[in-house]
C-alpha positions as CSV (number, residue, x, y, z in Angstrom):
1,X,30.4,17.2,-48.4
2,X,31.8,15.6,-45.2
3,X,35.1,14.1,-45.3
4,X,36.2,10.9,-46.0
5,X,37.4,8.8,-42.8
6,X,41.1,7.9,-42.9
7,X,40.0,4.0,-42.7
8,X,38.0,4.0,-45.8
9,X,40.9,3.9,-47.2
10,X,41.0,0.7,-49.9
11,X,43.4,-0.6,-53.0
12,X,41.6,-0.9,-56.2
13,X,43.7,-3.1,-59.1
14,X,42.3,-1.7,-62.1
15,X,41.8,-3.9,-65.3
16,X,44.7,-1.9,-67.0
17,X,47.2,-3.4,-63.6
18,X,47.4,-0.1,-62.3
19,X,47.3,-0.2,-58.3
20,X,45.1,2.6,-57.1
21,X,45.4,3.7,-53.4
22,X,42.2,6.0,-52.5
23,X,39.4,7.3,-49.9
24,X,36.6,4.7,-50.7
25,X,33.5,6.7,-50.9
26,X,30.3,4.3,-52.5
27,X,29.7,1.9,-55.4
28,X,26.9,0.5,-56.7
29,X,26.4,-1.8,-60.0
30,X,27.5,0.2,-62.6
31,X,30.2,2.7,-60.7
32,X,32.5,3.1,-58.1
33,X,33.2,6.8,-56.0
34,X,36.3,7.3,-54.5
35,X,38.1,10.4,-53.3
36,X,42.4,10.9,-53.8
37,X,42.9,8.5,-56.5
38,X,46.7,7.3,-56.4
39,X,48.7,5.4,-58.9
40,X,51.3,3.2,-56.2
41,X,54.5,1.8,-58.5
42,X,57.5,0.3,-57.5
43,X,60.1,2.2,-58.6
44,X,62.6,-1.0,-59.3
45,X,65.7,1.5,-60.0
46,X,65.3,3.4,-56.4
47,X,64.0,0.7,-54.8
48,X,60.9,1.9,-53.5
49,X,57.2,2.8,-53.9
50,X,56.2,5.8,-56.2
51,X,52.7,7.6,-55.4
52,X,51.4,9.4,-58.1
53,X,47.8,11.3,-58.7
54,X,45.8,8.9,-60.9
55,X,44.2,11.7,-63.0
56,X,47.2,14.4,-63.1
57,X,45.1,17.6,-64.4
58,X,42.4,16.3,-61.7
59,X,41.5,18.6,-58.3
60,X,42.8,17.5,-55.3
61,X,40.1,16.8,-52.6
62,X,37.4,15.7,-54.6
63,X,35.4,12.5,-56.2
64,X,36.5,10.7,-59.0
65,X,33.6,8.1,-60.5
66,X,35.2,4.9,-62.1
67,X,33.3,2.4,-64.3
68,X,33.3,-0.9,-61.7
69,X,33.9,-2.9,-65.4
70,X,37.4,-1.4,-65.1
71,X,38.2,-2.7,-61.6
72,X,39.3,-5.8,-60.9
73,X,39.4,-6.0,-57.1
74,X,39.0,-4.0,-54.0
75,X,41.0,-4.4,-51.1
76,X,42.6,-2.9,-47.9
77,X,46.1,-2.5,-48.3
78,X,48.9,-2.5,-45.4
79,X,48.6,-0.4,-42.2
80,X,52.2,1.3,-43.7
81,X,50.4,1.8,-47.3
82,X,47.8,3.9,-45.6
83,X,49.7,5.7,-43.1
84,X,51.9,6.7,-45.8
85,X,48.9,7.7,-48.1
86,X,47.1,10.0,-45.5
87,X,50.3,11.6,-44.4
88,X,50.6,12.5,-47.9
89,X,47.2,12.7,-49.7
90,X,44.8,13.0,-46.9
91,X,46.2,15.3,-43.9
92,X,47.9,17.4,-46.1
93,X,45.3,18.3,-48.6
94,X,43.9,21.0,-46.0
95,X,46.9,22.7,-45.8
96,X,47.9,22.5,-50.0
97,X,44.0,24.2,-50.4
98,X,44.9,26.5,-47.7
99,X,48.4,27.3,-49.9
100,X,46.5,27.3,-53.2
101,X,44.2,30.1,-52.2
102,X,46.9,31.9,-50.4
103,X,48.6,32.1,-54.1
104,X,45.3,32.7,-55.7
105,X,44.9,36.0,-53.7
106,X,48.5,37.0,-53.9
107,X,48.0,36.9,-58.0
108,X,44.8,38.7,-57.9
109,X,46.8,41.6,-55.8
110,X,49.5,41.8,-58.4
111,X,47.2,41.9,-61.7
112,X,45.8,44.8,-59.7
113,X,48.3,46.5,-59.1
114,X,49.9,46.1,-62.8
């Protein structure tokens, strides 16, 4: 699958009132595609804006399909919002994959060795 473009990236207010930062992928009728889904907060005690992966047991990198009855509006939030997103969700996901296999193969090795 080719990657998503770093200005496809869109707000989504759920009907819930969660505020979803993510790639925008498709939609059609019924469903909307996106890639990266993050939950943005502010954090009233620090402050400051909390980024968290909408589905937490989810893969990083991939799609995640939403029922378009759920969301409320789409929109393209602030040039800060998205160069704060892709620094975080975006151009770093290569390198946490890269990480994550890294890890995979070091455990492999020790099982073997054990």
């Amino acid at each position: 699958m080719p990657r998503k473009k770093k200005n496809d990236i869109r707000m989504i207010r759920l009907t819930n009132g969660l505020d979803v930062i993510c790639q925008y992928v498709s939609q059609d009728d019924d469903w909307l595609t996106v890639h990266n889904p993050v939950v943005c907060q502010h954090n009233t005690e620090e402050g400051r804006l909390q980024m968290t992966p909408l589905l937490n047991f989810g893969a990083r990198d991939t799609d995640s399909i939403i029922p378009i009855r759920l969301v409320d509006i789409i929109y393209t939030p602030t040039d800060g919002l998205i160069e704060e997103y892709n620094s975080v969700f975006v151009e770093q996901t290569k390198d946490i994959n890269v990480e994550e296999d890294e890890t995979e193969v070091i455990v492999e090795e020790e099982t073997v060795e054990v």
